[in-house]
C-alpha positions as CSV (number, residue, x, y, z in Angstrom):
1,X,-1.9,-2.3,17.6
2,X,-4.0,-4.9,18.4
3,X,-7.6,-6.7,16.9
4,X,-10.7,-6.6,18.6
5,X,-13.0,-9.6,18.1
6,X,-16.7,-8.4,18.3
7,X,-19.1,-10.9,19.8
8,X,-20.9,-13.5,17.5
9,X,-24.6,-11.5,17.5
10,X,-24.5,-12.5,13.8
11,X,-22.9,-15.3,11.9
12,X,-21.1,-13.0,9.8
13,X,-19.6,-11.5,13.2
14,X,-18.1,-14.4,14.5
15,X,-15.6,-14.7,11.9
16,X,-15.3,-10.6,12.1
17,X,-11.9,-9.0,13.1
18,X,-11.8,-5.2,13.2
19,X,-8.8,-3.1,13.8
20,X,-8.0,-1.3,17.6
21,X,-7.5,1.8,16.9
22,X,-6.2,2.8,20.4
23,X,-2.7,3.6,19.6
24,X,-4.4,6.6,17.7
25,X,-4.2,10.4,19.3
26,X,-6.8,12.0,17.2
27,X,-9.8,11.3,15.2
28,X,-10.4,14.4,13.0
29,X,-7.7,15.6,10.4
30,X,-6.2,19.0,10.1
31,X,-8.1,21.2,8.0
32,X,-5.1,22.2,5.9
33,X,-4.0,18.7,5.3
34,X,-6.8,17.7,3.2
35,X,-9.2,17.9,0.5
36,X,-12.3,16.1,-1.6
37,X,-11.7,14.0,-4.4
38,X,-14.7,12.8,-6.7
39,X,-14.9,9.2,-6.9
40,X,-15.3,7.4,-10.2
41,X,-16.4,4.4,-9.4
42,X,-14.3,2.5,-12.1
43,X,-15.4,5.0,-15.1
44,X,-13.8,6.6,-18.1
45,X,-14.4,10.0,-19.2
46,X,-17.2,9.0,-21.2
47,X,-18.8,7.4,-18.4
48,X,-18.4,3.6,-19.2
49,X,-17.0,1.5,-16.5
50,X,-13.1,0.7,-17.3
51,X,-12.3,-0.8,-14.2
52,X,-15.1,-3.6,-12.9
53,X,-16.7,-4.0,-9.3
54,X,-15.9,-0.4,-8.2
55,X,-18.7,2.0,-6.6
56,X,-20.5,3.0,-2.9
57,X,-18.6,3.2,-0.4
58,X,-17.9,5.6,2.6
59,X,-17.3,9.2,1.7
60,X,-13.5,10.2,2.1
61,X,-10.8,13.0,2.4
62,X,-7.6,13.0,1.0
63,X,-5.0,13.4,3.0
64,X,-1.9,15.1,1.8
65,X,0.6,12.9,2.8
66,X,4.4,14.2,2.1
67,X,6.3,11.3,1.0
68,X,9.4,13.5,-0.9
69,X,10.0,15.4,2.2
70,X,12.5,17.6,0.0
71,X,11.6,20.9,0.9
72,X,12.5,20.3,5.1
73,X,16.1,19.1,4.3
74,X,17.8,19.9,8.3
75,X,14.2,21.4,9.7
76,X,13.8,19.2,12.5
77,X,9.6,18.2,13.1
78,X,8.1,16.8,16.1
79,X,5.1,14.4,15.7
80,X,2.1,15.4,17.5
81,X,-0.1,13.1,16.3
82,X,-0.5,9.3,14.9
83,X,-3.9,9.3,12.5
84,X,-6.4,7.0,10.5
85,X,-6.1,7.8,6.6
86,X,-8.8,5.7,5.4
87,X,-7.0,6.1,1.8
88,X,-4.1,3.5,3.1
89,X,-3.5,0.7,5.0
90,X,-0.3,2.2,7.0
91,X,-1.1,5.0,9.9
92,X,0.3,8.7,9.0
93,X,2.0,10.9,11.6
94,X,1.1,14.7,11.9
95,X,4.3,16.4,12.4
96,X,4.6,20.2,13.3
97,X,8.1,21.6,12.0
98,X,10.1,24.2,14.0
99,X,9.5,27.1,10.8
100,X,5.3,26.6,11.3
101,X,4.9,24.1,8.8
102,X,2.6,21.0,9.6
103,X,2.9,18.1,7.1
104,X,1.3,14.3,7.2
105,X,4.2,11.7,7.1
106,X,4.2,8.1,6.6
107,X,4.1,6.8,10.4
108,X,6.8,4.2,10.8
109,X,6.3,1.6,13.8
110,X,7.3,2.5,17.4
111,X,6.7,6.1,16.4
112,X,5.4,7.9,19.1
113,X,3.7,11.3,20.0
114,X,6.9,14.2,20.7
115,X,9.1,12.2,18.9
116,X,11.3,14.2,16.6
117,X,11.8,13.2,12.9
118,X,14.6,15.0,10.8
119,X,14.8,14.7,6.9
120,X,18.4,15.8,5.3
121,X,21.2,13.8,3.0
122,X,22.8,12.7,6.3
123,X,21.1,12.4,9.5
124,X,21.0,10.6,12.8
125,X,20.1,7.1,11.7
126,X,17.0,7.2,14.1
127,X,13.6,5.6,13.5
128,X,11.5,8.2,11.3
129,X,14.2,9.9,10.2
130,X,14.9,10.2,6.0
131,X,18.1,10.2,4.7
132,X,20.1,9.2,1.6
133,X,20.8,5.5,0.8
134,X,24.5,5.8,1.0
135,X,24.9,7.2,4.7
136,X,22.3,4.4,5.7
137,X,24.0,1.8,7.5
138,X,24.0,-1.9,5.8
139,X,21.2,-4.1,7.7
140,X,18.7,-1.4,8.1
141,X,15.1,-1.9,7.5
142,X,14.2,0.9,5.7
143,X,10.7,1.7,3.9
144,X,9.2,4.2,1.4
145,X,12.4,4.1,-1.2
146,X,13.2,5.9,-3.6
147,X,14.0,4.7,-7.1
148,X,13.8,7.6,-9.2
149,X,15.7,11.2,-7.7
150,X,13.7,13.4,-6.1
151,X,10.5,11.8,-7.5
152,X,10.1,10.4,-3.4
153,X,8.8,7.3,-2.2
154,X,7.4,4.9,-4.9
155,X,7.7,1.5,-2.8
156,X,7.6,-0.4,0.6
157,X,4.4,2.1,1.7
158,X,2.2,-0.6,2.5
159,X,1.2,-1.6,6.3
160,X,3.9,-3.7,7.8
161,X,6.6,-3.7,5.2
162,X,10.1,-2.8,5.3
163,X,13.2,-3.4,2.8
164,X,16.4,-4.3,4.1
165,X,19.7,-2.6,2.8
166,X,21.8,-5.4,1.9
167,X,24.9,-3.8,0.2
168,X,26.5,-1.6,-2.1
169,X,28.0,-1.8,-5.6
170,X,29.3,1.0,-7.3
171,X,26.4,3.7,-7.8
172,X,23.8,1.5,-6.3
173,X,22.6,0.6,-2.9
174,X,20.8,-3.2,-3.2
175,X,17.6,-3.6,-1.4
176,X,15.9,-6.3,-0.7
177,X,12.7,-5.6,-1.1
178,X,9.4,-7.5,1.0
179,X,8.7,-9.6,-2.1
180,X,12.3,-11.1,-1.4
181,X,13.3,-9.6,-4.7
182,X,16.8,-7.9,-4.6
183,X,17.6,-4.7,-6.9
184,X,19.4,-2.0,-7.3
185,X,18.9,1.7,-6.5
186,X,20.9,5.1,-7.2
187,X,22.4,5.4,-3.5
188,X,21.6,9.1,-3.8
189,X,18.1,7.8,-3.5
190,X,16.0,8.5,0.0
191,X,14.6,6.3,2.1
192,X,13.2,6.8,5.6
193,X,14.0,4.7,8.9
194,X,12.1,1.8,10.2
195,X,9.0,-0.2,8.9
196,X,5.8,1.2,8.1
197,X,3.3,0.6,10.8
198,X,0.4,-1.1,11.4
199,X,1.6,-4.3,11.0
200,X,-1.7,-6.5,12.1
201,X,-3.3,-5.3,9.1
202,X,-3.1,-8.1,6.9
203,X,-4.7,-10.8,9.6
204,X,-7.8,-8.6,9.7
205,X,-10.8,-10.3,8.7
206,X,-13.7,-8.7,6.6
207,X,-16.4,-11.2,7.4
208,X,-19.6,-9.8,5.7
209,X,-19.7,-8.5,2.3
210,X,-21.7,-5.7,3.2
211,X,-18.1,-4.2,5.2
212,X,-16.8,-4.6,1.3
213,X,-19.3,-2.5,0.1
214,X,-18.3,-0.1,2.7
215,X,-15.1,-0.1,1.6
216,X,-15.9,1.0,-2.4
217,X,-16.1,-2.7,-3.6
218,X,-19.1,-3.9,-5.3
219,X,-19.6,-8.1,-5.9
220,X,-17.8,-10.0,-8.2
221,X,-19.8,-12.5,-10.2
222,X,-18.4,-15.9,-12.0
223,X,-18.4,-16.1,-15.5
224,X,-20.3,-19.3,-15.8
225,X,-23.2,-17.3,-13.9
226,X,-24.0,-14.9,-16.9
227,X,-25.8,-15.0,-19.6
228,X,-23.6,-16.3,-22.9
229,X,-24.2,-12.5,-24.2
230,X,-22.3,-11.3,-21.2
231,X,-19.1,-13.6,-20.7
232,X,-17.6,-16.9,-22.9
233,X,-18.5,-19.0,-19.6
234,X,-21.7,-17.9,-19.9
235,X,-25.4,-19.5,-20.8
236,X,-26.6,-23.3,-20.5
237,X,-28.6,-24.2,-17.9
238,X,-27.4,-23.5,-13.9
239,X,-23.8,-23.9,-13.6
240,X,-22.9,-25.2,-16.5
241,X,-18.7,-26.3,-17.4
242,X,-17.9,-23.7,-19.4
243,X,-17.2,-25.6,-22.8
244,X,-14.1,-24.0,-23.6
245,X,-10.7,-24.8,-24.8
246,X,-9.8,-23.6,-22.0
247,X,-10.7,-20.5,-19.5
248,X,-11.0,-17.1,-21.0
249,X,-11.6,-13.5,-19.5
250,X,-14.9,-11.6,-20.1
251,X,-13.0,-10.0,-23.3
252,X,-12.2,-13.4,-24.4
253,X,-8.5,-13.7,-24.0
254,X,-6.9,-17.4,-22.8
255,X,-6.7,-16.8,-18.8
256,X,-5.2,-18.9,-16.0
257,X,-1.9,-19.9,-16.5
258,X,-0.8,-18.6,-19.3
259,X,2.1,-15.6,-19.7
260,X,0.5,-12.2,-19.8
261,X,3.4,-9.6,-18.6
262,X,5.3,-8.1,-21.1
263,X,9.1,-8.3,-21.1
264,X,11.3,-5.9,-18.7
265,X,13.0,-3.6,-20.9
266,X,16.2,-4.0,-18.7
267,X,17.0,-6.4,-16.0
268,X,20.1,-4.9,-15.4
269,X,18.8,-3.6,-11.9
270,X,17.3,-7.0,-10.9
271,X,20.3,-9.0,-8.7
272,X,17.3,-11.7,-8.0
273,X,13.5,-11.7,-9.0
274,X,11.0,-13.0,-6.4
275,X,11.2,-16.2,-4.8
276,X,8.0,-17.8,-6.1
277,X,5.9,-20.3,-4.6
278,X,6.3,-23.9,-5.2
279,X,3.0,-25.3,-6.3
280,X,1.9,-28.4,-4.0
281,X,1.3,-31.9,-5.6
C-alpha cells in the first residue's frame, strides 16, 4: 500500500506523508464487531494524570479483533473484507465463517478479498492460516505468536513485522523475533502465516503537530523550560544548563544512561538478546 504526498499548500505539508488507503474494501465496521471505550486521557481512578502527554484526539471504536482464534479450530472462513482499525497500526481482515460467524482477524500481507483462512493444530501452511508451532515448517515468517498456551497472540502484531522459525530443540520452537532476538517458545504454541501488513507504515511522516493531537497526543515540554517547582531542570532565566550532577526525570531519578530494567527472572528462554546498536564516535 502505497504513500500519498499532498502538495506543499502549507510548510508543514510539504514534509507530510499520509497513508493510501486504496487497498481497503470498506470504510464502515460491522456493527457486531465493535464497541465504545472511554478514554482516560492518561488518568488514575482518582483522576490525577499517571501517564503524561495523553488527551484529545479523534473519537474511536474498538474493534474486536480475534487474535486466539481457538474456538474455529477446522471451520474454514473466507475474508470479505480488508479494514482501517484506527486502534493499530496493521490492517484487520473481516472474515465470514462457513457456521455464520463473522470475526476481525489480524490481516497478514498479500491477503486478499475471497481468500480462505483456516485455524486448526495442523493446517495447510498457506498465508493466513494459524497453526501450531511444530507442524510449521522451519524458515517460515510467521507473526502474532504465541508464548503462553491458549492465551493467543502476544507478539509480532505490529505493521510490517514477522518472526522467522529458526529451529527446534526439544519442547521449543526458536523464533527469531524482529528485534533480532532469538527465544524459545512451547511448540504447542500458535502462530499464524505470513507477515502482518501494512508494511509502509513506519516511513509515514506526521509533519504538523496538530496531526499528533489528532491522534490522542498532547506536547511534550523540556525540563529546562519549567518552572524549578515543576521539574529539577527547571527555573533560571531562558534556557538555562540544568545545574545538575547529572540529568534527572521530573520525579528526580538519575536519567540518561544509566541501568533502569530490572533483572529477567529467567533467561533460560533467551538463545540471544537483541543485537544492539553500536554507538558512533
Amino acid at each position: 500500500m502505497p504513500l500519498k504526498k499532498p502538495k506543499p499548500t502549507t510548510p508543514a505539508r510539504r514534509q507530510m506523508t499520509i497513508a493510501d488507503f486504496s487497498g481497503l474494501t470498506k470504510k464502515e465496521p460491522e456493527k457486531t464487531l465493535v464497541y465504545g471505550k472511554q478514554r482516560t486521557s492518561g488518568r488514575n481512578n482518582a483522576g490525577r494524570v499517571s501517564i503524561r502527554h495523553r488527551g484529545g484526539g479523534h473519537k474511536r471504536l474498538m474493534r474486536m479483533v480475534d487474535l486466539r482464534q481457538t474456538t474455529k479450530l477446522g471451520i474454514p472462513g473466507k475474508v470479505v473484507a480488508i479494514e482501517y482499525d484506527p486502534n493499530r497500526t496493521a490492517r484487520i481482515a473481516l472474515v465470514h465463517y462457513i457456521d455464520g460467524e463473522k470475526k476481525y482477524l489480524l490481516a497478514p500481507e498479500g491477503l486478499k478479498v475471497d481468500d480462505q483462512v483456516v485455524t486448526g493444530k495442523r493446517t495447510k501452511v498457506k498465508l493466513g492460516n494459524r497453526m501450531e508451532l511444530q507442524h510449521i515448517p522451519v524458515g517460515y515468517k510467521i507473526h502474532n505468536v504465541e508464548l503462553q498456551l491458549g492465551r493467543g497472540g502476544q507478539i509480532v502484531r505490529s505493521a510490517g513485522t514477522s518472526a522467522v522459525l529458526v529451529g527446534f530443540d526439544g519442547d521449543y520452537a526458536i523464533i527469531q523475533l524482529p528485534s533480532t532476538e532469538i527465544r524459545k517458545v512451547r511448540k504447542e504454541c500458535a502462530a499464524s502465516i505470513g507477515t502482518v501488513s501494512n508494511p509502509e507504515h513506519n516511513l509515514i511522516t506526521i509533519g504538523k503537530a496538530g496531526r499528533m493531537r489528532w491522534m490522542g497526543r498532547k506536547p511534550q515540554v523540556l525540563g529546562k523550560s519549567m518552572n524549578a517547582v515543576d521539574h529539577p531542570h527547571g527555573g533560571g532565566e531562558g534556557h538555562s544548563p540544568i545545574g545538575l550532577t547529572g540529568p534527572k526525570t521530573p520525579w528526580g531519578k538519575k536519567a540518561l544512561g544509566v541501568k533502569t530494567r530490572r533483572k529477567k527472572k529467567s533467561m533460560d528462554l533467551f538463545v540471544r538478546r537483541r543485537l544492539r546498536k553500536k554507538k558512533k564516535k
